[in-house]
C-alpha positions in Angstrom: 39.5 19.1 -14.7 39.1 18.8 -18.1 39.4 22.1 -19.6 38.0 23.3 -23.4 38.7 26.2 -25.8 34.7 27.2 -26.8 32.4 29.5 -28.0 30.2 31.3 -25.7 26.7 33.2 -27.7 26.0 36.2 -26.5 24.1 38.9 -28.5 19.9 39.7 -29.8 18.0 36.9 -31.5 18.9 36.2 -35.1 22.3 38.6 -34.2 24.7 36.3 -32.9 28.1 37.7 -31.1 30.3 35.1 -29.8 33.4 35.1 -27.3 36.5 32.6 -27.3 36.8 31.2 -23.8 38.5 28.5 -21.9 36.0 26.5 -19.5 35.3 23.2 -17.9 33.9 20.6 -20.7 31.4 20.4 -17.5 29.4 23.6 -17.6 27.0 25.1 -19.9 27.9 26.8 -22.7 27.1 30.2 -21.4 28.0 29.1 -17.8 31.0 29.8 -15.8 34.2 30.5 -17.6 37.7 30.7 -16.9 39.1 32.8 -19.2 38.1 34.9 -22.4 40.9 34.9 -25.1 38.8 36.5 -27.6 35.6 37.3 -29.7 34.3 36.4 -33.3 31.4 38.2 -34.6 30.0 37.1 -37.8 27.5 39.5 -38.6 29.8 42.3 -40.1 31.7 42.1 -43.2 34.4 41.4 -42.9 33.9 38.9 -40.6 35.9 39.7 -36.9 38.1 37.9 -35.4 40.2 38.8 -32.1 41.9 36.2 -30.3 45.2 36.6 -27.6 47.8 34.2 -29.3 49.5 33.7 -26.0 46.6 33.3 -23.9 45.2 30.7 -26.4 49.2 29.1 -26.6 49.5 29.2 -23.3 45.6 27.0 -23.2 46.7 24.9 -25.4 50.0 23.8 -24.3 48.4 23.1 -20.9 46.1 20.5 -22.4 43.0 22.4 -23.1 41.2 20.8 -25.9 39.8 23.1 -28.7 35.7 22.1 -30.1 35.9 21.9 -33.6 34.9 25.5 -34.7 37.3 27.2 -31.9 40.0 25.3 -33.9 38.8 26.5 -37.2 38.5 29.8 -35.9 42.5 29.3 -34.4 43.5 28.5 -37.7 42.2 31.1 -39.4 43.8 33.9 -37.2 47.2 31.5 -37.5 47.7 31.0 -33.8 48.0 27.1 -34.9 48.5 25.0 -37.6 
């Protein structure tokens, strides 16, 4: 099973709200998850950002691969490099 680090949207149209969770590369992107590690919502200002470091380590080390903006996000809250 290949597993991936994602963004799932939740939230009213034109009000996006997004959660951090681990899922097969398989299902849809608001299908069946895993795990959530965490949320970003980039309406408010500041922007939020929660993510569990060890949940997300813990993803990662086990091969879970990361889409681009989950990465990004990662970075930003200095879970990785």
């Amino acid at each position: 099973m290949a597993t991936r680090i994602r963004l799932k949207r939740l939230g009213a149209k034109k009000a996006p709200f997004y959660r951090i969770v681990v899922a097969d590369s398989r299902t849809a992107r608001n299908g069946k998850t895993i795990e959530e590690i965490g949320y970003y919502d980039p309406t408010k200002e500041p922007v939020v950002l929660k993510v569990d470091a060890d949940a997300a380590k813990k993803w990662l080390s086990t091969g879970a691969q990361p889409s681009d903006t989950v990465k990004a996000l990662l970075k930003k809250a200095g879970v990785i490099e």
